[in-house]
C-alpha positions in Angstrom: 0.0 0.0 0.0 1.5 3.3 -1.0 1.6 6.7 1.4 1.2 9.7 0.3 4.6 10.5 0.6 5.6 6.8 -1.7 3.3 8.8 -4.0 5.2 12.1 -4.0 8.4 10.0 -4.2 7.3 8.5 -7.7 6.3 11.9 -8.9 10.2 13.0 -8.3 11.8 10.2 -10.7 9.8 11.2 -13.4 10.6 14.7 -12.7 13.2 16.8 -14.5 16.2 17.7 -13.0 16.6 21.3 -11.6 17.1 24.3 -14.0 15.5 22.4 -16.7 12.2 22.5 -16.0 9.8 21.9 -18.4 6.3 23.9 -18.9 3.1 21.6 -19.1 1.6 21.3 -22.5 -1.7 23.0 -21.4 0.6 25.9 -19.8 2.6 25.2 -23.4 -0.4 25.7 -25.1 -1.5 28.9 -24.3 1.8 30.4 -24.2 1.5 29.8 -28.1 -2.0 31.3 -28.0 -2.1 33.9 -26.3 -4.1 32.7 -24.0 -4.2 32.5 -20.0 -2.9 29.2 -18.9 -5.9 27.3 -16.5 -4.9 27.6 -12.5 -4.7 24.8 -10.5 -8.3 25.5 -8.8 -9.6 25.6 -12.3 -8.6 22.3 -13.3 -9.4 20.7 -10.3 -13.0 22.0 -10.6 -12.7 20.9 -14.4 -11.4 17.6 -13.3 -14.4 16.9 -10.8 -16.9 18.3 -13.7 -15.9 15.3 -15.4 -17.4 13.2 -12.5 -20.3 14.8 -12.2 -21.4 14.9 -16.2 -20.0 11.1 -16.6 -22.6 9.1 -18.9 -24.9 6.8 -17.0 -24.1 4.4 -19.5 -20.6 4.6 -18.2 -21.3 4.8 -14.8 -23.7 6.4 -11.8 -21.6 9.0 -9.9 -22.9 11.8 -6.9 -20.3 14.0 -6.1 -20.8 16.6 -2.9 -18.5 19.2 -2.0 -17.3 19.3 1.4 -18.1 22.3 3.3 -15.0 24.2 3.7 -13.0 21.9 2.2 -12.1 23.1 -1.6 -9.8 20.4 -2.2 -11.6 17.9 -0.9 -15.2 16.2 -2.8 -16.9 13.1 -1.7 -17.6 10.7 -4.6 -20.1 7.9 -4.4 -20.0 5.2 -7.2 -23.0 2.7 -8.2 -21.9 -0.2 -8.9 -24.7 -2.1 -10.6 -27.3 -1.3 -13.2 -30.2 0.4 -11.4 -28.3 1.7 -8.4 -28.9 5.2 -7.8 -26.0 6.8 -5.9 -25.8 9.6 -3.0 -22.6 10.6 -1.7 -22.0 9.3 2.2 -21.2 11.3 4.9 -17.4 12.8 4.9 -15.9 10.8 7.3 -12.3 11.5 6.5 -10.0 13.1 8.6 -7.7 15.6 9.0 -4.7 13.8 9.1 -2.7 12.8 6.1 -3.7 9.3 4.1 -2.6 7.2 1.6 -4.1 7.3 -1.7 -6.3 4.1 -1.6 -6.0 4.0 2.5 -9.2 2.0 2.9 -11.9 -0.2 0.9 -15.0 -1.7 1.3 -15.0 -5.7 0.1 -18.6 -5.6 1.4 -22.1 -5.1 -0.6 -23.9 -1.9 0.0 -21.3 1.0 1.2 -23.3 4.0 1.7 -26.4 2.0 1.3 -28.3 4.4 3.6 -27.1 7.8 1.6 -30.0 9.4 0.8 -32.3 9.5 -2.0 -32.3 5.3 -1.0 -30.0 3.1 -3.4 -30.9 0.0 -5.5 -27.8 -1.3 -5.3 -24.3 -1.6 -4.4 -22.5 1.6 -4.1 -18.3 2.8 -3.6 -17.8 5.6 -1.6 -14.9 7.7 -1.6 -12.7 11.0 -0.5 -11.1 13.1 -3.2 -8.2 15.1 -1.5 -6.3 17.3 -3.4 -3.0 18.9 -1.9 -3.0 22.7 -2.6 0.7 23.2 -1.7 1.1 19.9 -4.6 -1.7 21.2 -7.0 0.0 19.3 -9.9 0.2 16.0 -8.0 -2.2 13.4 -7.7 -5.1 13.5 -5.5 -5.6 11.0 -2.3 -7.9 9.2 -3.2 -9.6 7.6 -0.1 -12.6 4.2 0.0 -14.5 4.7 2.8 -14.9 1.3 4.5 -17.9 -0.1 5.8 -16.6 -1.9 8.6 -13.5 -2.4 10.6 -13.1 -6.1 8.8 -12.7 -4.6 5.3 -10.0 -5.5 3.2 -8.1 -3.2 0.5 -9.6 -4.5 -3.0 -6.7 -2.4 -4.5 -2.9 -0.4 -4.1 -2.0 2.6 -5.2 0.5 1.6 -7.9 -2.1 -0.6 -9.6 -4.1 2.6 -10.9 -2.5 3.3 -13.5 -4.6 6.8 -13.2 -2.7 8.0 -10.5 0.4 6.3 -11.0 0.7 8.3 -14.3 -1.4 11.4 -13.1 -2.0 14.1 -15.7 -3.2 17.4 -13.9 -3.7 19.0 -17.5 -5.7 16.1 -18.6 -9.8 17.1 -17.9 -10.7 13.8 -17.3 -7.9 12.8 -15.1 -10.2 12.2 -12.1 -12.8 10.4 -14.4 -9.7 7.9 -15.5 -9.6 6.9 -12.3 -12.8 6.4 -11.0 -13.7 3.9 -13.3 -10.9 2.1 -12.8 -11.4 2.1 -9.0 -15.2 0.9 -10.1 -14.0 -2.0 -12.3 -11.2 -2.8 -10.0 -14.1 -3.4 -7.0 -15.9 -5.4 -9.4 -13.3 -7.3 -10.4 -12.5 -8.1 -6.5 -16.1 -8.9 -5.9 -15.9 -11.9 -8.9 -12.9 -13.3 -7.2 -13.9 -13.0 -3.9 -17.4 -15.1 -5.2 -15.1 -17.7 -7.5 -13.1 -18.6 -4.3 -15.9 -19.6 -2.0 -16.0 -23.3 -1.5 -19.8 -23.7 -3.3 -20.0 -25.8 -6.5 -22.9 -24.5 -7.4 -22.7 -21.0 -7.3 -19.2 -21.3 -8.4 -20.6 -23.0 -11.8 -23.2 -20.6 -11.8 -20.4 -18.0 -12.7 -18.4 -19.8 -14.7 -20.8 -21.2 -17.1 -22.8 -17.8 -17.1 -22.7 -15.3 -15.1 -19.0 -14.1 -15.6 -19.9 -14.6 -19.7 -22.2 -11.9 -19.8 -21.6 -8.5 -20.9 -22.9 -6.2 -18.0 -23.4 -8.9 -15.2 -22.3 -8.0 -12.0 -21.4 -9.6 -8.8 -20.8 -8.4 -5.1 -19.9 -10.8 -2.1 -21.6 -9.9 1.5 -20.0 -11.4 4.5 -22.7 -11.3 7.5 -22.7 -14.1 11.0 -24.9 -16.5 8.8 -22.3 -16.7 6.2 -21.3 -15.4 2.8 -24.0 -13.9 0.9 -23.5 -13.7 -2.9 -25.7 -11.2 -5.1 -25.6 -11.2 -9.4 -27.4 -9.5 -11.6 -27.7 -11.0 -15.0 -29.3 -8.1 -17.8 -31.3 -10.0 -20.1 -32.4 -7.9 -23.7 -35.9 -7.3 -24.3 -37.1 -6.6 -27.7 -40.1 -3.7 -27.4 -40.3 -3.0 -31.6 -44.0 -2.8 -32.3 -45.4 -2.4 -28.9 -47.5 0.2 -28.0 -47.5 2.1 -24.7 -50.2 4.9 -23.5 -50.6 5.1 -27.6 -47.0 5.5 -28.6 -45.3 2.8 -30.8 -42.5 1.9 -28.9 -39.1 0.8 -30.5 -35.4 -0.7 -30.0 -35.0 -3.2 -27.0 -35.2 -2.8 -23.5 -33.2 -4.6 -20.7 -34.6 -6.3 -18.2 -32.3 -7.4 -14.9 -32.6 -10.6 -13.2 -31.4 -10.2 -9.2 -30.0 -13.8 -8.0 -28.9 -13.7 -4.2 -26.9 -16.8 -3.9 -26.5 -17.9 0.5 -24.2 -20.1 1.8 -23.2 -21.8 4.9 -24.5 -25.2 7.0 -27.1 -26.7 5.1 -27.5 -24.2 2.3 -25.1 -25.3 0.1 -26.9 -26.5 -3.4 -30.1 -24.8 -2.4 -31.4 -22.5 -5.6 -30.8 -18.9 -5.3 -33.3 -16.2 -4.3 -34.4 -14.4 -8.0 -35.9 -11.4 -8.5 -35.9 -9.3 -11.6 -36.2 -5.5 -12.3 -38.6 -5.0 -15.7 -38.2 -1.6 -18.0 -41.4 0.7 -17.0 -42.5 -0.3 -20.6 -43.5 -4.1 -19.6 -44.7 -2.8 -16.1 -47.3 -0.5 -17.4 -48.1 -3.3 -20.3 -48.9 -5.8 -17.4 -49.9 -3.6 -14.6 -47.2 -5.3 -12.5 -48.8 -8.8 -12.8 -46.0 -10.2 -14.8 -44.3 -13.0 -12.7 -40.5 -14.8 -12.8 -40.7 -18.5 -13.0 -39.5 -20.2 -10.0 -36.0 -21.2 -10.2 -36.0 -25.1 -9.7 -34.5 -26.3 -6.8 -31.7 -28.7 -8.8 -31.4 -26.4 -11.7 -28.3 -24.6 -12.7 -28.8 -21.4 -13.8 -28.1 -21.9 -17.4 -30.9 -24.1 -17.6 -33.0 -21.8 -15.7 -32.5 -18.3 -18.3 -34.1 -19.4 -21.0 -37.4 -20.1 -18.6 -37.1 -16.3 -17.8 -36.2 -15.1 -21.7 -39.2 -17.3 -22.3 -41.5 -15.8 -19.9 -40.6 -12.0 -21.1 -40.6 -13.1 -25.0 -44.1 -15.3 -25.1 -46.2 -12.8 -23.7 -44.4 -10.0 -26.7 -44.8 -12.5 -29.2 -49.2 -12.7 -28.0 -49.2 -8.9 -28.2 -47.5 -8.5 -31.8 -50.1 -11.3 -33.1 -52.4 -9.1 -31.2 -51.6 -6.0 -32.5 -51.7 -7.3 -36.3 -55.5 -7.8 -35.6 -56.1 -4.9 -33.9 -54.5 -3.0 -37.4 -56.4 -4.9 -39.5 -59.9 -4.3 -37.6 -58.8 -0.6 -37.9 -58.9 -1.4 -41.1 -62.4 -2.0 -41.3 -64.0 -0.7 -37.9 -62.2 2.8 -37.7 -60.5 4.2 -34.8 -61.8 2.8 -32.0 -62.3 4.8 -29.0 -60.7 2.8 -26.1 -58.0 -0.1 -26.1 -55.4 -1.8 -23.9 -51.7 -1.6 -24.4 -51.5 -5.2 -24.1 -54.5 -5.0 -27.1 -56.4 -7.8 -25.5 -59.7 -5.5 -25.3 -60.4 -3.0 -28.1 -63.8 -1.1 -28.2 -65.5 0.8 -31.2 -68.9 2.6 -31.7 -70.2 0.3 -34.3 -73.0 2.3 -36.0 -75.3 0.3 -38.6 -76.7 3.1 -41.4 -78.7 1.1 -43.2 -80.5 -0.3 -40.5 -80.0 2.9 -38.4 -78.7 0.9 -35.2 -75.5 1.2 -33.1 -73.8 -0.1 -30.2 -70.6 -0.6 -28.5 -68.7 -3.4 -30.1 -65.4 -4.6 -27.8 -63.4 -7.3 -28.8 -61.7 -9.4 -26.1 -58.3 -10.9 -27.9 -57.3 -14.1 -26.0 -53.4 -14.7 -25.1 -53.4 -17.7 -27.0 -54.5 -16.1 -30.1 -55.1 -17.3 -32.6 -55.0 -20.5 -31.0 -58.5 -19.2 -29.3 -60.7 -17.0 -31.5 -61.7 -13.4 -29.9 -64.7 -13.0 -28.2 -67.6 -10.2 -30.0 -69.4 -8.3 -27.4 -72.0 -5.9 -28.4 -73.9 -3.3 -25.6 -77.0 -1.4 -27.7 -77.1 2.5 -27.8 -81.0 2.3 -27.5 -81.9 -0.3 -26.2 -82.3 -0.6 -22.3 -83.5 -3.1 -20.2 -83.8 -1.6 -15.7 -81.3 1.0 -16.9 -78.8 -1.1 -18.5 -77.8 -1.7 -22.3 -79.1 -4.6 -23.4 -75.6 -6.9 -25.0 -75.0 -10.1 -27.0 -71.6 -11.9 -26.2 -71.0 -14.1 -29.0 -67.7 -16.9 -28.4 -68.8 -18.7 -32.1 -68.4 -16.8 -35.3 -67.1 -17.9 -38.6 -63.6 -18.0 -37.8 -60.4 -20.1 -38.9 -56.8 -19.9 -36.7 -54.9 -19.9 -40.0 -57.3 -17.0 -41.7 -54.4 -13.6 -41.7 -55.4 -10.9 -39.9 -57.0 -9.0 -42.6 -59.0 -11.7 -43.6 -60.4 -12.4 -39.9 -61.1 -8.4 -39.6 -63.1 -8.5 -42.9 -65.2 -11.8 -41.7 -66.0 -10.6 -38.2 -67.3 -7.1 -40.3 -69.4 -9.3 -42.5 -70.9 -11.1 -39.2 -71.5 -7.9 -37.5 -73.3 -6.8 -40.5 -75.3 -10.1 -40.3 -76.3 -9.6 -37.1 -77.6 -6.0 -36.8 -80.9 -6.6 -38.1 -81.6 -9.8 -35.5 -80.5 -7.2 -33.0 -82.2 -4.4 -34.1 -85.8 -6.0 -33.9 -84.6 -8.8 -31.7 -83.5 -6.7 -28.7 -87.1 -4.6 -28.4 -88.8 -7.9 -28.3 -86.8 -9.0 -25.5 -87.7 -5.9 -23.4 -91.7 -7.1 -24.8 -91.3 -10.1 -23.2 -89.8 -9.2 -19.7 -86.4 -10.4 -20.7 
């Protein structure tokens, strides 16, 4: 582990000796335009800009300043998809610290910062020295517990060990390499625990996917191991509060892996974390298969791609009927975003009758045919429209939608005029 003086001391070999000091290429720079050469206070504050504007897609940092402190920033890092970072407390002292002094090997430091976090989180102390402005920061990981072990030396980041003050970014570098150095500690730490399972689990899978993650909790009980697993969804064609949606969406699939005693081989706790698209297409009712006890877990995905896919696949064929009654109904004036109930005002001219057609579309379409409902516009019976619910119809599964639409048309055509004098009759005759 290196001091912050081991630090300074690697900064002097690669300095030049006296008298022949060299000017920085920023300073260099704007010597040659004219133009005022940044202060060390300006860079700094460019450097943590960095942090603060960095991508999501890259990574999920909340930087706070420290009151009174303008060389010093707290930095909190999410370190899964979903989490939603808040920087920790400042609990770093006065006195002077190495530049990786501390880590966390545990899930969930600053877990409690506020705004609430999804998921695991890295928080740090950015110190800069004023009377060293050009030399790298301390960079401090604020531990969660007295057992924590360093997940990482100072002369391993390349970011500091080859600081460049005039570089924008600088800090940026190094943060993510702190980030993927935690993950990469969390993977090991989860590869060397004595379960076959879980330890199959991640090399069979897991460790193979682009954008998994993995994080190793110690607590009495034993080791606690949680992944998550991003699994695409494909949203092209889907409709969502009346917008076509397009592209794919990614849904996350939580595994929380326990060990110790009699635990070993048991199946893993899963969870999964749906884009708002699917929530608001199944209201929240959408539910992950059970993970089978003696499954692995690359038997189990495709159950889960399976039970996100099929119900997409029911909702295109859906949606190609719905177009196609368009087609020949007009806009109707209500529908689902799942379209498995779509309503028109179905007006008859030539025998001057109407009513409220709604078509319920099965899952298992067109393996089950939709079911016709029609509630009259003037016909009433106690205060209520009078309605026909018809399951049977002419109707093949292998008929395209265009040629179902024009055949349930036909039908509704049919029937108007057993409605229209049929319905009154009813009413006659106390029905």
């Amino acid at each position: 582990m290196a001091s912050s003086a081991t630090a300074a001391a690697v900064l002097s070999q690669q300095a030049p000796p006296l008298g022949l000091v060299q000017q920085p290429p920023a300073a260099a720079a704007a010597a040659a335009t004219g133009a005022a050469a940044a202060t060390p206070q300006q860079q700094i504050q460019q450097q943590v800009r960095c942090v603060r504007e960095c991508p999501p897609s890259r990574c999920r940092f909340a930087v706070r300043d420290v009151p009174g402190c303008s060389d010093r920033f707290a930095v909190t890092a999410a370190v899964c998809p979903g989490a939603a970072p808040a920087p920790s407390p400042s609990s770093v002292s006065s006195t002077s610290q190495s530049p990786l002094s501390s880590s966390s090997s545990s899930v969930g430091g600053a877990s409690a910062g506020a705004g609430g976090n999804n998921g695991p989180v890295v928080s740090l102390e950015v110190v800069y020295s004023m009377s060293h402005p050009r030399a790298p920061p301390d960079v401090i990981v604020i531990p969660v517990s007295d057992d924590d072990e360093p997940f990482v030396s100072w002369n391993q980041v390349s970011g500091l060990v080859k600081w460049d003050p005039d570089n924008p970014s600088a800090l940026l570098d190094v943060m993510l390499e702190l980030v993927q150095a935690y993950k990469a500690h969390h993977r090991a730490l989860a590869l060397s625990l004595p379960d076959e399972r879980l330890r199959t689990d991640l090399e069979t899978y897991i460790i193979a996917q682009e954008g998994s993650e993995v994080f190793v909790q110690y607590t009495d009980a034993g080791p606690k191991v949680m992944c998550t697993v991003p699994i695409p969804v494909t949203l092209a064609g889907i409709c969502d509060r009346g917008r076509t949606l397009e592209g794919n969406g990614v849904a996350t699939l939580n595994l929380k892996y326990t060990l110790g005693g009699t635990l070993l081989r048991t199946a893993p706790d899963v969870s999964w974390v749906l884009p708002s698209q699917i929530e608001s297409l199944y209201d929240k009712t959408l539910r992950i298969p059970p993970f089978p006890a003696q499954s692995l877990l690359v038997d189990y995905i495709p159950q889960v791609v399976a039970a996100l896919t099929t119900p997409f696949e029911s909702i295109l064929s859906r949606r190609q009927l719905f177009t196609a009654l368009k087609g020949v109904l007009g806009s109707p004036v209500e529908w689902e975003n799942s379209y498995a109930k779509i309503s028109w005002m179905y007006y008859e001219e030539k025998h001057e009758w109407g009513a409220v057609l709604t078509i319920a579309i099965p899952d298992n379409y067109p393996a089950t045919q939709p079911t016709l409902s029609l509630a009259s516009l003037v016909t009433f019976s106690q205060n209520r429209p009078l309605t026909r619910v018809f399951h049977e119809y002419p109707y093949s599964p292998r008929w395209p939608p265009a040629e179902l639409a024009n055949r349930i048309f036909n039908f509704l055509k049919e029937t108007a005029q057993t409605l229209k004098t049929g319905w009154p009759n009813e009413i006659k005759g106390g029905r």
